[in-house]
Wavefront OBJ file of the C-alpha trace (Angstrom):
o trace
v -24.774 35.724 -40.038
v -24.201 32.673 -41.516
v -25.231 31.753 -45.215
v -25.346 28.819 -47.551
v -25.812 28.470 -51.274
v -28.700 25.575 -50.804
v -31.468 27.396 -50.848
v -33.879 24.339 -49.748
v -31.761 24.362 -45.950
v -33.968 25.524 -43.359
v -31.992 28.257 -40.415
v -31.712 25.431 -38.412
v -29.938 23.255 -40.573
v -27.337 25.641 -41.533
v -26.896 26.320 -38.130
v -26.289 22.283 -37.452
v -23.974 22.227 -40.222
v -21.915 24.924 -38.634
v -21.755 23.365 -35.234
v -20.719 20.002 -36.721
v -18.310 21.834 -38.786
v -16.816 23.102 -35.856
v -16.701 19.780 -33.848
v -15.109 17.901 -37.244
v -12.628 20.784 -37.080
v -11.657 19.601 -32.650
v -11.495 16.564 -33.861
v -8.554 17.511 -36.579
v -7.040 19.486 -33.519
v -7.229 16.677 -31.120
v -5.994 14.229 -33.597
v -3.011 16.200 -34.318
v -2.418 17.728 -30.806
v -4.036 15.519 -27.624
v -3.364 11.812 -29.730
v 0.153 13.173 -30.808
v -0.116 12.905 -34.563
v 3.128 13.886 -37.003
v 3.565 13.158 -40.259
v 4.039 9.848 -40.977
v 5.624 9.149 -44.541
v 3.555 6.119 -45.706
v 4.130 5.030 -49.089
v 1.947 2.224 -50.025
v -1.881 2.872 -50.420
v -2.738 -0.078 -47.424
v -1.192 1.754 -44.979
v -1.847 5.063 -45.419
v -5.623 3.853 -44.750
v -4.732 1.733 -41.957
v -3.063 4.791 -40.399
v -5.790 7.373 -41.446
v -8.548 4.374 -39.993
v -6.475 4.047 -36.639
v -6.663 7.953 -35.738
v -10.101 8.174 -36.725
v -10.376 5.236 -34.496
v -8.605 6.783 -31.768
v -10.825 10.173 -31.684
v -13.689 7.601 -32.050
v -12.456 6.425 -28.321
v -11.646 9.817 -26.823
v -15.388 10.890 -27.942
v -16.983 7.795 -26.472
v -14.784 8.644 -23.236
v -15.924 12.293 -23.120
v -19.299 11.358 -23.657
v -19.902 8.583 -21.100
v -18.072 10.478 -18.449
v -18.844 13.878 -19.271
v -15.197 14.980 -19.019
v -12.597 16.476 -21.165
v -10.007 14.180 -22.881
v -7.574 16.541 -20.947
v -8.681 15.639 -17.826
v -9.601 12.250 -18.404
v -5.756 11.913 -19.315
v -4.459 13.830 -16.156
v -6.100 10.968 -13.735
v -6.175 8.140 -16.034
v -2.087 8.658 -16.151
v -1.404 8.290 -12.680
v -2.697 4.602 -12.664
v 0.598 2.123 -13.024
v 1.043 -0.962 -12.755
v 4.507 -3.537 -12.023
v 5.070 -6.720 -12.311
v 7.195 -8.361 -9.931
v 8.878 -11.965 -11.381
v 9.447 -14.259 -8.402
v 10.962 -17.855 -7.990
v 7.419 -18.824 -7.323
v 5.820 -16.716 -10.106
v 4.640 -13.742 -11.643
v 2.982 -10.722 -9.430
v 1.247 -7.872 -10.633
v 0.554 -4.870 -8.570
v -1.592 -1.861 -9.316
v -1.912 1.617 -7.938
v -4.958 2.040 -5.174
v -7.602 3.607 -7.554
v -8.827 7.046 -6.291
v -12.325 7.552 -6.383
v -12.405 9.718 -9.086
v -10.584 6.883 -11.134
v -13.251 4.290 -10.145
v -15.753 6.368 -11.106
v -14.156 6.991 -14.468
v -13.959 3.309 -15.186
v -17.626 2.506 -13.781
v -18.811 5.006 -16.496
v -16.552 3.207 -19.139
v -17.739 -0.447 -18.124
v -14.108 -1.438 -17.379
v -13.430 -3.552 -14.280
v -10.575 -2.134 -12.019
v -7.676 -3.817 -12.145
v -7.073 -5.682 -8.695
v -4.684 -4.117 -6.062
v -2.395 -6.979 -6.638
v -3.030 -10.054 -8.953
v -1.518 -13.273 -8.023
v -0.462 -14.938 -11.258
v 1.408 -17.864 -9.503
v 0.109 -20.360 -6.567
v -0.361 -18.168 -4.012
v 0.819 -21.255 -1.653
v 4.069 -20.963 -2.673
v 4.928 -16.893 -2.392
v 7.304 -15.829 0.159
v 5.603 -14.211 3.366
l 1 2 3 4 5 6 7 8 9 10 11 12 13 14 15 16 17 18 19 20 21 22 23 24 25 26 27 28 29 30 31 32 33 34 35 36 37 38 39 40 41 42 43 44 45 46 47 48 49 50 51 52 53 54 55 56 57 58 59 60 61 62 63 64 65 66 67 68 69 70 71 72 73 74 75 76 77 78 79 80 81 82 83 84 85 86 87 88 89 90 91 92 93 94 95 96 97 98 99 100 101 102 103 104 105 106 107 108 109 110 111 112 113 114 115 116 117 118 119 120 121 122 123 124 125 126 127 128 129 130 131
């Protein structure tokens, strides 16, 4: 049973209320467990609300994520993680490698409208690299 002291709210309504209640309420849990939040002493009145703005803006992205690729932020994380990437400096330049992408990843970052990152990325003249 679920009641409200606005008499002019249809059933409905209250029941909305309560399931957006409820997803404001993940969102404080997420912020504080899944993004890693702890208390952060901020004294001056700019940046306490650039810090407040920056984990709101930060659940923003992990509900955009969820959303478009109708997984958890949990699991999102677990295959998301295992992507790396090194860069190698060389006399002849600067080379970038990046993990193979598993399919699962791919498809993760097709549903995000990011571009893969190449398998390696040759920053210098490609001439000039050692065999």
């Amino acid at each position: 049973m679920l009641r409200s002291s606005n008499p002019d709210l249809s059933a409905e309504d209250i029941v909305l209320g309560y399931k957006q209640l409820l997803e404001v309420e993940r969102g404080w849990r997420d912020i504080k467990s899944t993004i890693e939040l702890r208390r952060v002493y901020h004294h001056l009145e700019d940046r306490i609300r650039a810090h407040v703005v920056l984990c709101w803006l930060a659940l923003l992205l992990i509900r955009i994520a969820e959303t478009r690729t109708g997984l958890t932020w949990a699991s999102l994380r677990r295959e998301m993680q295992r992507v790396h990437q090194v860069e190698y400096d060389t006399t002849a330049g600067t080379l970038a490698a990046c993990t193979k992408l598993t399919p699962a990843q791919r498809d993760i970052l097709s549903k995000l409208g990011i571009t893969p990152p190449p398998l390696v990325d040759l920053t210098a003249n490609p001439q000039t690299l050692p065999d």
